[in-house]
Structure formats: structure tokens, C-alpha cells
N, C-alpha and C positions, 0 to 999 in steps of 0.2 A: 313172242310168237315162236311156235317151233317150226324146226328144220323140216325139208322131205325126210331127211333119214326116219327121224320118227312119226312123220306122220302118216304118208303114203307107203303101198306095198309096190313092188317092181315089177315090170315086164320084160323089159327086156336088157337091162344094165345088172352086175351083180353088185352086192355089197362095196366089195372092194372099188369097182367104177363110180358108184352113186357117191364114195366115198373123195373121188378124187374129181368130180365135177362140182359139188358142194364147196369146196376148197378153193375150186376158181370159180363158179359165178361169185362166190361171197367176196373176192378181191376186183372182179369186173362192176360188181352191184355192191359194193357194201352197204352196211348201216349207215344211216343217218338221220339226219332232222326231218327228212322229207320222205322218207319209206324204209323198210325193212330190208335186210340184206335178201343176196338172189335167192337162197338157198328156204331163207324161211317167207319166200312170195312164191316157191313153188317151180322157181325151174327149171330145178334137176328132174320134179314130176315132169314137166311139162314135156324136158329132153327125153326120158323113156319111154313117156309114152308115144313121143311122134318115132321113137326109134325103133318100135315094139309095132308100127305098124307100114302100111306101104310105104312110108316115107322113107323108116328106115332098112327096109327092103331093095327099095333103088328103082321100084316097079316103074316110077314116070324117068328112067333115065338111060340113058343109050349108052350101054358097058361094055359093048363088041369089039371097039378101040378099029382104028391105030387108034395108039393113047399120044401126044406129042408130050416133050420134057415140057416141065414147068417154065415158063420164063418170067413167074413172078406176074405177070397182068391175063386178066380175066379173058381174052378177045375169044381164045378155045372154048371154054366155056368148063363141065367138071374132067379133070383128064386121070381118073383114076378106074381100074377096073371095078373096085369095090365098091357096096353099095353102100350107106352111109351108116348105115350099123356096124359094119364090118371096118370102115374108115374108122368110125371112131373110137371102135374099140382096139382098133391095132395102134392109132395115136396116143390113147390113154396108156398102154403100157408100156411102148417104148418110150414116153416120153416122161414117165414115171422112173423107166429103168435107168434114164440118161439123169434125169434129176438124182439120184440116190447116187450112180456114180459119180456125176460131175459135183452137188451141191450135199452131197451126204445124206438125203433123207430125201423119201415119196415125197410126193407132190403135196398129198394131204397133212405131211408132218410138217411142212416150212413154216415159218411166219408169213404173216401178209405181205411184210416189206417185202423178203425173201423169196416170196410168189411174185409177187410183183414183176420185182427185177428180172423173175424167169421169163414171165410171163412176155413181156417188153423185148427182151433177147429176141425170142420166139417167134414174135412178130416182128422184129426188124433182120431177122435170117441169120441171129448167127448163133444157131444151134442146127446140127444137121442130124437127124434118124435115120437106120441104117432103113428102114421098107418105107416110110413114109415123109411126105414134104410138111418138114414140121412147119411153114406160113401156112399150106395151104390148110394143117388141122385146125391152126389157132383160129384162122379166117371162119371155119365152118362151127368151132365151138363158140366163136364171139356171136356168127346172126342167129345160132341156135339158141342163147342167152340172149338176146334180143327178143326176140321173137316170145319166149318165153313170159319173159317181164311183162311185155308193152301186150298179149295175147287175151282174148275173152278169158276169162276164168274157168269155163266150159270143159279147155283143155289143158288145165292142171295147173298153168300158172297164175301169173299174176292173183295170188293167191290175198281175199278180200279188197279186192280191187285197188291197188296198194298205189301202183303205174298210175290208175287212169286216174284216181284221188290227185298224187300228184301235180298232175297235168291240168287239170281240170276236164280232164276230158268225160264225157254222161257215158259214154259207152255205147252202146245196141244202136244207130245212128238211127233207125227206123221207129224209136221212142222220141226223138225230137225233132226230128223233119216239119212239124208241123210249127215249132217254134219260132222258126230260121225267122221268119217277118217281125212276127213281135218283138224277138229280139236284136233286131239287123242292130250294128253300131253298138251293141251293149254288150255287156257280160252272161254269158246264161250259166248260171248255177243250178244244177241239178242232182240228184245221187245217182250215181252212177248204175245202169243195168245192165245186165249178162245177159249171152240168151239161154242160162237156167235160169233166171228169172223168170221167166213167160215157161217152162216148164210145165 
């Protein structure tokens, strides 16, 4: 299956970003028995294009601050001025910039172990970025590759329904609402729909 890189065109990440998100969903989602890695199901698409539009604009998010420091738990809620386009892409390079000087090489040149282990640091706080709170990017680049994966296909990821195969989940829930009785207590297998299916 191929990558976003080659399959889809960008909106709003450059080469170089698409380059270093590829890199880590493929270590958050890798290959395996059960679906294709993040990268070739689509959610590096999925992340440009939710970043390419009001989402990653900041439009539904209150950015007029006071901003409070971080304390590591959610209770504030997002406490950055930036919108999350501009979040993520100032994550991506600092933490690009900090990988090459701390571990020798960009993010996208590591091995997987070597991602990995950054990646794990990253999240347990102990790498620090000089403008941004490196938990709080990994936190927004992990439900953004969530979100991706487990998403209708509609919007770029879960690219041939890869997730919902997985899961067994039919997809469109409005294509089996009508099954729920027939099958209360059983297994319902179905192939899964988008809503470009009904297109």
C-alpha cells in the first residue's frame, strides 16, 4: 500500500513536515498482521487536511489568553496562543531541531526503535523545547493520529477502511441501525461503509 507521501497532494504541511509526521504515525501505527502502517492508511492526509482547514486555523478556540503555564493536566483546557497549525508546525521543527542535535539525525532519519525511544522521552517530559511544551505537542500529534486512523475515510484517513476492518466495526452507523434486533447477542459482520459510499 503506498505512503501519503506519494499518494496525496498537501494543503497545508510542506514536504519536509509530511516528511516528519510519516515517520511518527508509522512508529505510533506501525505495520502489522492486522492493518497497514499510519502513514500508508492515510494520516498524515488526514492531519493536513484537518490542519489546512478551520481546525487548523484555531477558528472554534479562545487564543486571547491569559495563557496559564503548563502543569502537565488538562483541567485549563488548550493554553497556547497558537492555533494548531501554527502549534504544529513550530513542534515539528523544534523538535526535529533538538532530535539532530541531541540524537544526530531529523526525526524522519531515526530508526523506529530510535523514534520510538524519542518519542516515549517526549511523552514522559524529559526533553524540553525552547517555544513549545514538548508533552503538550506529542499529546496533540498522538489524538490527531488517532483520530486519523479510527476516522470515516471521507476525510483522508483510515485509508480502505483499514481501522474499521480491524475492529470489526460496519462503519456509516446509519447503514445498520436497522440490524441492532436481528442481531442483538450475535456478531454482525458486515463490509464496512463510508459516507462516500452513499455519494
Amino acid at each position: 500500500m503506498a505512503s501519503d507521501a506519494t499518494v496525496e497532494p498537501l494543503y497545508a504541511l510542506t514536504p519536509g513536515e509530511a516528511e516528519f509526521l510519516a515517520a511518527v504515525v508509522d512508529v505510533l501505527i506501525p505495520a502489522d498482521d492486522l492493518s497497514p502502517s499510519g502513514s500508508e492508511c492515510g494520516v498524515v492526509t488526514f492531519i493536513d487536511r484537518q490542519l489546512a482547514g478551520a481546525y487548523g486555523a484555531g477558528a472554534r478556540l479562545y487564543q486571547e489568553g491569559p495563557f496559564q503555564p503548563s502543569s502537565g493536566q488538562p483541567q485549563f483546557g488548550s493554553q497556547s496562543p497558537l492555533a494548531p497549525l501554527a502549534f504544529i508546525r513550530l513542534g515539528i521543527a523544534e523538535l526535529d531541531a533538538w532530535a539532530a542535535a541531541q540524537r544526530g539525525a531529523r526525526v524522519s532519519q531515526l530508526s523506529p526503535p530510535m523514534l520510538e525511544a524519542l518519542l516515549l522521552d517526549v511523552e514522559g517530559g524529559k526533553v524540553a523545547l525552547p517555544r513549545i511544551d514538548a508533552r503538550a505537542f506529542f499529546a496533540g500529534l498522538l489524538q490527531l493520529s488517532m483520530e486519523g486512523f479510527f476516522s470515516d475515510p471521507i476525510y483522508g484517513g483510515n485509508r480502505g477502511k483499514a481501522s474499521w476492518r480491524m475492529i470489526g466495526y460496519p462503519g456509516l452507523p446509519a447503514t445498520y441501525a436497522k440490524a441492532i434486533k436481528e442481531h442483538r447477542g450475535r456478531r454482525y459482520e458486515a463490509e464496512p461503509r463510508s459516507i462516500a459510499d452513499f455519494l
